[in-house]
N, C-alpha and C positions, 0 to 999 in steps of 0.2 A: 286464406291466411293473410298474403297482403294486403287485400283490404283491409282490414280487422288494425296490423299492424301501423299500417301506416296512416298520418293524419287524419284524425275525421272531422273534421271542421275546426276550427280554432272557434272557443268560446269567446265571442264577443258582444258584448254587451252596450249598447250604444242606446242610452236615453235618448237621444235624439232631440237632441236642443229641446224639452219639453217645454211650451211655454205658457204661461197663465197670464190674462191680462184681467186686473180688477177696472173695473170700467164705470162709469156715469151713474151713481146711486147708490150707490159703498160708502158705508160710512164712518169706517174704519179704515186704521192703515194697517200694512205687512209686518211680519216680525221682523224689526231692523231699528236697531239702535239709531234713533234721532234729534235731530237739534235742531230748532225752531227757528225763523225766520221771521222778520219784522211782516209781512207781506205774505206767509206762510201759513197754517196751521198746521203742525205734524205734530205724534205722539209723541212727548221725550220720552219716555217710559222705556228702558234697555230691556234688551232679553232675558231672564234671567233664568238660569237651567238647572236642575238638582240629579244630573249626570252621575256626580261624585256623592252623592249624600252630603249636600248643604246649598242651600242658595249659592250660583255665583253667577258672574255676565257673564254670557258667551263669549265677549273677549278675552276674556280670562281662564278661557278650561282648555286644556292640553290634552282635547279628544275629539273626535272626528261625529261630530252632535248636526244631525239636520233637523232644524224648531219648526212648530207648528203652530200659531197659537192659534184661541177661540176665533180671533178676527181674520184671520189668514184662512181657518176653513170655512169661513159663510164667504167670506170675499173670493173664495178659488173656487166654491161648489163640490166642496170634497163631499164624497157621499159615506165613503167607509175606506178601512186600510188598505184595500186595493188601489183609490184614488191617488193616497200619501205613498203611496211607493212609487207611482207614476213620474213623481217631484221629488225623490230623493235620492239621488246619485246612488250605487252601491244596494240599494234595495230592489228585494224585488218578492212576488206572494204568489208559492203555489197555489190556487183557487180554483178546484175543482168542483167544489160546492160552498155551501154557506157552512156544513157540515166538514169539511176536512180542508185547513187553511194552514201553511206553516211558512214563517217568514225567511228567505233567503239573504244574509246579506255576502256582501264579497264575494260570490260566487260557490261559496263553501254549502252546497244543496246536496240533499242525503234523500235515496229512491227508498221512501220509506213512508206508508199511507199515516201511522203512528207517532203523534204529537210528540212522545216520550224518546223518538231519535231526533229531534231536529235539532239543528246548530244554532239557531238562536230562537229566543223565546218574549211571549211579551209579557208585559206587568202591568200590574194595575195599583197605580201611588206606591209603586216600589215594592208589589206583591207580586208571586209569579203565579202567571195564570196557567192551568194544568190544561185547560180544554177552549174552549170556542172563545173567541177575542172580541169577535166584533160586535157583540151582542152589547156593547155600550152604544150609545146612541152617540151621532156623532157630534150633536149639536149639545151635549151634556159635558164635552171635554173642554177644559182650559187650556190644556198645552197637550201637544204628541211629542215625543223625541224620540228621535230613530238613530242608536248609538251604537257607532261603528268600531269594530275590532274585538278581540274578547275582552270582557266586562266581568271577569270571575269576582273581582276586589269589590267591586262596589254591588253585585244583582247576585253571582252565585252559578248556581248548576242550568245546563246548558244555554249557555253566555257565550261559547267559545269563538261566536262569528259576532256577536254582537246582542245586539238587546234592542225593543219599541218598548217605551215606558208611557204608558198613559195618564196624564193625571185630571184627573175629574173634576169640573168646577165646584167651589165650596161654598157655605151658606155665607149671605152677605150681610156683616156688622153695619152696614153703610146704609141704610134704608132698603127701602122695600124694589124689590128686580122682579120682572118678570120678561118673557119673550116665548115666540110660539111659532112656528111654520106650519104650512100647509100646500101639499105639492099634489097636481094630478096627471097621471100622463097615459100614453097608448097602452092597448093590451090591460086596461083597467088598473095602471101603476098609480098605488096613492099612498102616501104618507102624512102621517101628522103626529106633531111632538108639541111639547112645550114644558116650560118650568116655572115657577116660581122659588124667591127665596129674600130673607129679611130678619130682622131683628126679632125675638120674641120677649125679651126685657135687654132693656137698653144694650152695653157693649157687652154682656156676661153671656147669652145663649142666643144662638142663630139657628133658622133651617132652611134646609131648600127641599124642595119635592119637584121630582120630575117622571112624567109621562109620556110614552113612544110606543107607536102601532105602527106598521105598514104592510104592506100589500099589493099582488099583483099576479093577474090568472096567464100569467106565461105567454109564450110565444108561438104554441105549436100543439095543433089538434092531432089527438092518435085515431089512426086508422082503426073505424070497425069498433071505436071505443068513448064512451062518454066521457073519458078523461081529458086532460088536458097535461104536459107537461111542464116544466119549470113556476110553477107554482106557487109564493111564497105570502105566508103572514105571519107577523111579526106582533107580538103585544109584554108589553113591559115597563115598568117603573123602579127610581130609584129614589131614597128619602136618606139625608143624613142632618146631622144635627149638630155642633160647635158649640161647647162648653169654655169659655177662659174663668178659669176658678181664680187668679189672679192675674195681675197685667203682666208676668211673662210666663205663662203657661195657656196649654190650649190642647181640649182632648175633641176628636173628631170621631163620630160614629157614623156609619154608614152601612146602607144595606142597598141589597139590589135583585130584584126576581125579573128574568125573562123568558119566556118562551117562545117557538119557532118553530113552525111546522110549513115544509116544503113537500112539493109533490115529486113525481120521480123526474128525474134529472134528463136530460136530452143527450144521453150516452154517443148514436148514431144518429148522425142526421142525415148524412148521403150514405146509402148503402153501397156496396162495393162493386154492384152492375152500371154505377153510375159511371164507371171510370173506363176514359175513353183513349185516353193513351201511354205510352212509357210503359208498355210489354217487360218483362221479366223475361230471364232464360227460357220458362216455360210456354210463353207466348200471354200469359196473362196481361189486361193491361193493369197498372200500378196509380194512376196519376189522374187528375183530371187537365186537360188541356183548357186553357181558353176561361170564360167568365165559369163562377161556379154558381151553380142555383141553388137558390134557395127554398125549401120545399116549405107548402104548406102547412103538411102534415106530416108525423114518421108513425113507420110500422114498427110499433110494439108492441107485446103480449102479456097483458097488464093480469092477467086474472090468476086465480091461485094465490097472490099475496094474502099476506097476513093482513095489511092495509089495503085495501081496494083501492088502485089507481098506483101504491105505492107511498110510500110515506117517508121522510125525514124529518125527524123531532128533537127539537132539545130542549129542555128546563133544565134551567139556571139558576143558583141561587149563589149570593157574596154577601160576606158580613164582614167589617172590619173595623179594629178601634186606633186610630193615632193618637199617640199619646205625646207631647213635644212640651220640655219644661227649659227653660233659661238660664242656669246659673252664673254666677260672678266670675269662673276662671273655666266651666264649659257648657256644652248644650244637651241633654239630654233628648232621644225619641226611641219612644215604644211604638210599638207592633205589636198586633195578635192579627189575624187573618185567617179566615172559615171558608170555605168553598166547594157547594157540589153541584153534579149533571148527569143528568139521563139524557140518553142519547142512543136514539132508534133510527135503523135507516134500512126501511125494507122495499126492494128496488126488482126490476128485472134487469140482470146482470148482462145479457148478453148483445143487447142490442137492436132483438130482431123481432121478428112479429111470430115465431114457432117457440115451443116453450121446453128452452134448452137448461138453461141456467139461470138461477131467478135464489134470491138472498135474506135475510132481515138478519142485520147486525144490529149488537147492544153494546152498549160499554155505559158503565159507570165510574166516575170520576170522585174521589174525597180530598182535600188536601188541608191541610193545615200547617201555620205560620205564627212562629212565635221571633220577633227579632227584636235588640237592642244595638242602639247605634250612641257613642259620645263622639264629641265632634268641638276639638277648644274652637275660642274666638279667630275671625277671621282680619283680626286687626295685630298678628304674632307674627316676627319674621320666621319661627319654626310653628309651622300648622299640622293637626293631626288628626285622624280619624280611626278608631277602634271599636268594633261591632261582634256581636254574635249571631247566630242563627241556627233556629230549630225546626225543621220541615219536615211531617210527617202525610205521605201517602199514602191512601188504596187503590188502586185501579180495576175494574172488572173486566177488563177488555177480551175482545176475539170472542163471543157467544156467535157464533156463525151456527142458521140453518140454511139448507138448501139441496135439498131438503131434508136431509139427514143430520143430528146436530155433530158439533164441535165444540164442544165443551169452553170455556173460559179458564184461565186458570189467574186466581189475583195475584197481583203487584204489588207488593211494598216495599216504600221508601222507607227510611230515617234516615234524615240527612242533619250531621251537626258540623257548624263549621265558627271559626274564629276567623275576623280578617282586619286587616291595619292598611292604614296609607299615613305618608310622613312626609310634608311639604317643606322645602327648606329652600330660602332666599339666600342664594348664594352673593348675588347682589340685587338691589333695587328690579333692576333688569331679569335678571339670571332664575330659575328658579329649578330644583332637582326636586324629584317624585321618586321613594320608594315605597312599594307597596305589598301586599300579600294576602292570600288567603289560602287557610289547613282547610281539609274540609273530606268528613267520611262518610261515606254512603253505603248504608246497607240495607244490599237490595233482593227480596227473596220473595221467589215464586209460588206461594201459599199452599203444604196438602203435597206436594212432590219432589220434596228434599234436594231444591237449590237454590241458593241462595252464599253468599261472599260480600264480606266489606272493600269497596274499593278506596283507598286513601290517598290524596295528591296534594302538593303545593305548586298555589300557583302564584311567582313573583310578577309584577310589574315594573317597570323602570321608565320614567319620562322627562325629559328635560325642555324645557317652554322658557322662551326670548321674546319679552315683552318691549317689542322694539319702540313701541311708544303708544300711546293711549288706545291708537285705533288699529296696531298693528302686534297680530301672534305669530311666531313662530314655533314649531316645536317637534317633539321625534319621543317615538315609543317603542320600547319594546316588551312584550307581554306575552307570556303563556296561557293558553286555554283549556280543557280539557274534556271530552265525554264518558262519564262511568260507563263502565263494563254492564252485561245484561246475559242473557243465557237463551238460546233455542231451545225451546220445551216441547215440542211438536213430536208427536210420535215417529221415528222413519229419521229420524234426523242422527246421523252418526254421533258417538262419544266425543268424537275428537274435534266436532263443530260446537258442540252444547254450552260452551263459555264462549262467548265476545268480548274479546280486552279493550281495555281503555283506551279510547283516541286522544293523540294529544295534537297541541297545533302550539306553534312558536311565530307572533304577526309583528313586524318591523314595517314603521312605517313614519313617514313624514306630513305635518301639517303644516301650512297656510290659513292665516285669516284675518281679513282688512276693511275697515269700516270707512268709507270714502263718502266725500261729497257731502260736508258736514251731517253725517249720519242718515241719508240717501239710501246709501246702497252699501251693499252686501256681500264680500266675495270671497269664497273657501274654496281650497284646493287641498290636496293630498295624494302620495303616492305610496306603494303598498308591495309587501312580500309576503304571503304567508307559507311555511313549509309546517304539514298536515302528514301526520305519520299514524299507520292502523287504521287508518279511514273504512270505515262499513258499510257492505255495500248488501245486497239482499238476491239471492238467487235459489231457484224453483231445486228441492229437492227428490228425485224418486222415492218414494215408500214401500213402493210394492202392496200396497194395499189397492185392489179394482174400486173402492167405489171412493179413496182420496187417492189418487196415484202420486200425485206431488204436492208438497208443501213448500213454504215459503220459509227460507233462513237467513238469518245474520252472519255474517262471517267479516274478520280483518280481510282487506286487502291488500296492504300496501301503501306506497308513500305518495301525497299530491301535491304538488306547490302550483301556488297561484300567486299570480301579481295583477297590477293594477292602476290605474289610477282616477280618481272623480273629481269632478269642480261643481260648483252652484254658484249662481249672480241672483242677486236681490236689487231692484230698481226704485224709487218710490217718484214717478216722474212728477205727477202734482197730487192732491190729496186724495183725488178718488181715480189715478191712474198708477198702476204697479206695473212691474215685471216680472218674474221668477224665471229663471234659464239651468236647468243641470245638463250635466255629462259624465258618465262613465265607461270604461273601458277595461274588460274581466277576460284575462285568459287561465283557464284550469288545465291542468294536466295530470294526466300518471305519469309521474318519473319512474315509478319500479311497481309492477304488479304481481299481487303474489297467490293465484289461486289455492282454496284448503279446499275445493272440494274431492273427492274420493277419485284416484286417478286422473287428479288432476298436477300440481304441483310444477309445472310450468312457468318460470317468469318472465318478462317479457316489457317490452313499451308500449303505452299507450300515448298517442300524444292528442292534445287540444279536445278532450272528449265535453261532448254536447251537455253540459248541465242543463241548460232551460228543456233542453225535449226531453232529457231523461227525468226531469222534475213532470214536466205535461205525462208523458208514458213510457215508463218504467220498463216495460216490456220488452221495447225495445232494446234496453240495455242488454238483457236478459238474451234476445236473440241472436244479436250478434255474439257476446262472450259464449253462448252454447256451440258456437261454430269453431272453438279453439280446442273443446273439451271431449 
């Protein structure tokens, strides 16, 4: 028990000065507002971010935004959203496969293998992606923003840590573009993408078309087995098209098909006889001492799959229309957005080379996106923004055999929401933010009578000190929220079967200063959040022999977390950069409140391990089973 009670690590989070240097051959500069020099060449071109739903410079937005542009990932070598979290203060990516990815920001991670708990989520040109993210290619995106604190007002439902908004390069009015990579490396790792895109009558209709495969036969031969593990191919293209039916209007279509098929994953790699010291009570050793090896091969027990070798697959498919018109006193943008995926991943579960436990999960993904955004000019000392949104889901998740099935039981959303923001100049300098978003979801478990609308308002409040051209200051405070859900699982007592809503309330302060006549780059911010109902997922008995235990949702209790992050942006000469972040994440249980049966206990948790509980869950799981 005192273990348990007393500190178990303080979660700290230290990017660790990450640093990127663009070097000799780059032919672009960093994202960083600049000013030319006689003797110089630099981009003037400022940053400009649509954080808030509307163009603005990143000096100007009173939100905690780390930018990416096109030229910043060919010149950094980003390969995919793992990379961009690497460089972004406050972020960070569960990445257990290419198949199960959920973005962590501020520390606020949820031990939950299901896209549909996560605290924050990303989007695609301000659409929320329901399933696999990374399946945009990375050299097809214009800008990444990775937008810190909750984002209800401006993205919606699970926003509440934050938000990555992807936006994808568009076809070009400007003549004809093209560009192409080709990469080859160990373990037969190969890639190749490209695009083109151009006018197709003068400034009235553009397109772009773009193409991406890749590929690589993994790391690690199984024993006593023709396969090979970590596996991955990659093939996919995306086409959109640019209509301006007059000079201020402009309707954008786009689609996009991927698909992805990976081998099984390298669950174990040193098995447990490997380990040669740090004995337990029992005399077992725990640890390995000294270098650790690396094996050639692992013993696994591939056969019996539904897949031979093992399989993880997904087909992907996105449709969407922007629609963006001009007027005289505001701006109009439409939205429709279409999105589905299948998604297989039949594996052996256990590790080992005997055949204990071995799986193939399915889920299917629908989502649909109907939104309308007004937006007056950006030239009013009172500015405003007022939007709707219509979200409708299916989800088919949890088809689990192994070998006996587990039925699926579907998911659906409807989600209808209203949201405003209202900018006002209090003076030149001075500027007050108040914001909001209604927003009701109703969410019901298809065929077994559960289902409840949950309904929240979530206000924002921010106030930003434009202390002069290259310098922001500013402070938020902002509610976020995650709808309620239901444990459906058979064995799961009554009084667990509803999960309430989590709410989270983030105070925080920002920094950000444009130096060295548009040079360099440097954000700072500090951070509270207190996080109430937080859900957490522990193993229930059924009393059934051939499922003994299931997995459930349950409230826990209250967490507060603080924090704080910085980044530097260098641009030393035109083909030599900088980038440097830092962040610093402590989480805790301030009040823990077990609902399991005979449980009811409450108690302190302090400084509890997010990053390993995000790696393996289990663990959580073991230790809390030591109190109950």
């Amino acid at each position: 028990m005192n273990d348990i009670t007393q500190k178990m690590g303080r979660c700290a989070l230290w990017k660790a000065l990450a640093l990127s240097t663009a070097l000799a051959g780059m032919t672009s500069q960093p994202a960083i507002a600049q000013v030319p020099d006689e003797d110089t060449v630099f981009d003037e071109d400022e940053i400009v971010v649509t954080a808030r739903r509307r163009a603005e410079s990143l000096l100007e937005v009173p939100i905690a935004v780390t930018v990416f542009q096109s030229d910043d990932i060919v010149d950094l070598g980003l390969v995919d959203i793992v990379d961009v979290s690497l460089l972004s203060p406050g972020f960070a990516m569960q990445n257990n496969s290419r198949q199960n990815e959920q973005p962590f920001i501020r520390g606020a991670s949820v031990n939950s293998f299901f896209r549909d708990a996560q605290t924050s989520s990303f989007f695609h040109d301000g659409v929320f992606v329901g399933g696999v993210a990374r399946t945009m290619g990375i050299d097809d995106i214009e800008q990444v923003e990775v937008i810190k604190g909750p984002q209800a007002v401006y993205f919606g439902r699970q926003t509440f840590a934050g938000a990555v908004n992807y936006i994808p390069k568009r076809p070009s009015f400007d003549g004809f573009e093209a560009h192409g990579m080709a990469e080859y490396g160990e373990d037969d790792t190969w890639r190749l993408s490209g695009g083109v895109s151009g006018p197709l009558f003068g400034d009235k209709l553009a397109a772009r078309l773009y193409l991406q495969a890749d590929g690589t036969d993994g790391r690690f031969d199984v024993e006593n087995s023709p396969f090979r593990v970590q596996e991955e191919e990659t093939f996919g293209f995306s086409g959109s098209v640019s209509w301006r039916p007059t000079a201020n209007s402009e309707i954008r279509a786009r689609a996009q098909i991927v698909e992805f098929d990976d081998s099984q994953n390298a669950g174990v790699l040193i098995p447990a006889s490997e380990n040669t010291c740090l004995p337990n009570a029992a005399g077992v050793n725990q640890a390995i001492c000294g270098l650790i090896p690396e094996p050639s091969t692992i013993a696994l027990n591939l056969d019996g799959l539904e897949f031979p070798g093992g399989r993880r697959s997904v087909e992907q498919e996105r449709y969407s229309v922007h629609a963006d018109f001009e007027f005289e006193m505001f701006n109009l943008s439409l939205i429709s957005a279409y999105s589905q995926e299948d998604n297989i991943n039949s594996a052996d579960g256990d590790g080992l080379p005997v055949n204990i436990f071995r799986f193939t999960f399915t889920s299917e993904y629908e989502d649909t996106t109907q939104q309308i955004v007004l937006t007056s000019k950006d030239d009013q000392r009172l500015r405003w923004t007022v939007g709707g949104l219509y979200f409708w889901s299916n989800r088919v998740e949890s088809s689990l055999t192994f070998p006996f099935n587990v039925p699926s039981t579907p998911r659906r959303i409807e989600n209808i929401a209203v949201f405003g923001q209202v900018d006002y100049d209090i003076t030149p300098e001075l500027t007050l933010g108040l914001g909001g978003r209604y927003s009701s979801d109703d969410i019901e478990r298809v065929g077994i009578g559960f289902q409840n609308t949950f309904e929240s308002f979530l206000p924002r409040v921010s106030l930003d000190w434009q202390v002069n051209e290259n310098t922001l200051l500013f402070g938020i405070v902002s509610k976020g929220n995650q709808p309620g859900d239901f444990n459906t699982n058979a064995g799961v007592p009554v009084g667990l079967q509803v999960v309430e809503e989590q709410e989270l309330w983030n105070y925080e302060l920002g920094y950000r200063q444009n130096f060295h006549d548009g040079r360099g780059l440097f954000a700072a911010g500090a951070y509270y959040i207190d996080w109430t109902n937080q859900a957490i997922q522990f193993p229930v008995a059924t009393g059934n022999p051939l499922l003994p235990t299931v997995v459930a949702t349950t409230n826990a209790g209250e967490t507060r977390i603080y924090g704080v992050e910085a980044e530097a942006n260098y641009q030393w000469t035109p083909r030599l950069s900088t980038r440097a972040t830092f962040s610093y994440t402590d989480a805790e249980f301030e009040d823990f409140l077990s609902r399991r049966p005979g449980g009811g206990a409450r108690l302190k948790i302090c400084g509890l391990p997010w990053a390993a509980i995000a790696r393996r869950p289990q663990l959580f799981f073991e230790k809390l089973s030591l109190l109950f």
